[in-house]
C-alpha positions as CSV (number, residue, x, y, z in Angstrom):
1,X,-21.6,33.3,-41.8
2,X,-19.5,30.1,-40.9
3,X,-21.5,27.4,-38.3
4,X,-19.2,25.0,-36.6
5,X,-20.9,22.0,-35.9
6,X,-20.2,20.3,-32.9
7,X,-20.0,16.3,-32.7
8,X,-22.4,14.5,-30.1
9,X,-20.0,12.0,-27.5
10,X,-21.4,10.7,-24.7
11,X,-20.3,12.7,-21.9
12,X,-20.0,11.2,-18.4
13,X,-20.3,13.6,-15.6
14,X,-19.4,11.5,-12.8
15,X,-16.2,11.8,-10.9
16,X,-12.8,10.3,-12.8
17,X,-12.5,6.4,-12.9
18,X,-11.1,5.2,-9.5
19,X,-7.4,4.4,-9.7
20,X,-8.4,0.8,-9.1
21,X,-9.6,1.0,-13.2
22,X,-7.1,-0.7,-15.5
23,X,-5.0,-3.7,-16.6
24,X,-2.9,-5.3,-13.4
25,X,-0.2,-8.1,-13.9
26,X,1.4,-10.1,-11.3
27,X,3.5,-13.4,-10.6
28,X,1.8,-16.4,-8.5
29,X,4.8,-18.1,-7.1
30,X,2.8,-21.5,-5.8
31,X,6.7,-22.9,-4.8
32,X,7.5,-26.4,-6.0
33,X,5.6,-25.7,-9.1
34,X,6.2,-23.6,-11.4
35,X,5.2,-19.7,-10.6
36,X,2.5,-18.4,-13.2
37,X,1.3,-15.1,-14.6
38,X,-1.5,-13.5,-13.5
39,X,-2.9,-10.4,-15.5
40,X,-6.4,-8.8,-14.0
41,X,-8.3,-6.8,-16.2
42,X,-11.0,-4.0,-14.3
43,X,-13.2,-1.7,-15.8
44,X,-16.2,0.3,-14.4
45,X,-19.1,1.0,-16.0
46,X,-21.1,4.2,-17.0
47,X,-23.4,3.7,-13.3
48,X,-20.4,3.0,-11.4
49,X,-20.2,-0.7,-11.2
50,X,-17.0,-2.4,-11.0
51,X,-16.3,-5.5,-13.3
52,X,-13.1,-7.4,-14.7
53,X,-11.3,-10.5,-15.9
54,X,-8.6,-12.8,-15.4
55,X,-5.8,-14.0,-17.6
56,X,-3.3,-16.5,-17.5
57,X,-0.9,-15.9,-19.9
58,X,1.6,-19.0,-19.3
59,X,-1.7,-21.6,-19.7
60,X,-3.4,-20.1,-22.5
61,X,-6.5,-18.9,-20.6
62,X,-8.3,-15.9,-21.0
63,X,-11.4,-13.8,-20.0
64,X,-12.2,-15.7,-16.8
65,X,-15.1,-13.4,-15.0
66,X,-14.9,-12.0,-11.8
67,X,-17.9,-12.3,-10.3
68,X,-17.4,-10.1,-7.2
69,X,-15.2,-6.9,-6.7
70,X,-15.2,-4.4,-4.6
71,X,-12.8,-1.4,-4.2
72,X,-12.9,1.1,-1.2
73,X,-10.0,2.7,-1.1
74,X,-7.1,1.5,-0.7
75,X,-8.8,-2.2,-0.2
76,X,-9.3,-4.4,-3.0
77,X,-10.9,-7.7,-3.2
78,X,-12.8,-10.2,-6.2
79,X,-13.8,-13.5,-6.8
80,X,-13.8,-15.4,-9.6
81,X,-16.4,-18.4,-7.9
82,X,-16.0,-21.3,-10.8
83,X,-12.4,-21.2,-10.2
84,X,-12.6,-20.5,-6.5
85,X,-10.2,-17.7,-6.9
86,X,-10.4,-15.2,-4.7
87,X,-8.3,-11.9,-4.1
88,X,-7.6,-9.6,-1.0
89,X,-5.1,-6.5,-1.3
90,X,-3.9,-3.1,-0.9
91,X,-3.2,-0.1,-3.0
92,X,-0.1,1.7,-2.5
93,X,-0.2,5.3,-2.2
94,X,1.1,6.2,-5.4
95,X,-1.6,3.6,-7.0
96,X,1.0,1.9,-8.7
97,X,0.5,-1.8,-7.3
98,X,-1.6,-4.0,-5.3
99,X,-0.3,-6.2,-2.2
100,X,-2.3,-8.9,-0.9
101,X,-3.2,-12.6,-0.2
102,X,-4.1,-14.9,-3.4
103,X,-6.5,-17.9,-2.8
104,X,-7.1,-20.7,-4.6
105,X,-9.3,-23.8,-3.1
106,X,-7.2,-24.3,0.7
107,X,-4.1,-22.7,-0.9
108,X,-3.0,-18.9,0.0
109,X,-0.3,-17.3,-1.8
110,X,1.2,-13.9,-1.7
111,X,0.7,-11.7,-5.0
112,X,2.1,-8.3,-5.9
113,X,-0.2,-7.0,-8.6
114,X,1.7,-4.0,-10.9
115,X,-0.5,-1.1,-13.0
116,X,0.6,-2.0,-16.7
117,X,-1.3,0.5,-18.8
């Protein structure tokens, strides 16, 4: 008699990851300086709980924490608080990009954010 053994993976049960989940990438276009890239990282964990990061490629900076986000569909918004960043957009219908208002301190800048994985 043959016995297949089966390999033990966590399984999660909950629904699919929202389409909020993945790696975002974007151009900050401040105007007389020059326009910078902005690549947001978001994951969710096991219980549900949104988290993520900031890059920015053109300065050499990566892993800056977002220390607030929330996503409830199709309106997205995070902080980052050391940095005083904060975000406010909305998801396209086919969940392919984000549109939305881009603060930093007193400044406000608009900022298209694409899916790019």
């Amino acid at each position: 008699m043959l016995i297949l053994g089966m390999a033990c993976f966590p399984v999660r049960l909950s629904a699919a990851d929202p389409p909020i989940v993945g790696v975002w990438e974007g151009i900050l276009d401040p105007g007389a300086q020059p326009k910078q890239r902005v690549v947001v990282h978001i994951s969710q964990s096991q219980d549900g709980i949104l988290s993520g990061t900031i890059d920015y490629p053109d300065q050499d900076t990566s892993g800056n924490v977002i220390t607030a986000i929330t996503y409830k569909e199709p309106a997205l918004h995070f902080e980052c608080e050391p940095a005083l960043v904060s975000y406010d957009g909305a998801m396209n219908k086919d969940n392919s990009e984000i549109s939305g208002k881009w603060k930093k301190g007193g400044t406000s800048m608009t900022l298209v954010l694409r899916r790019s994985h």
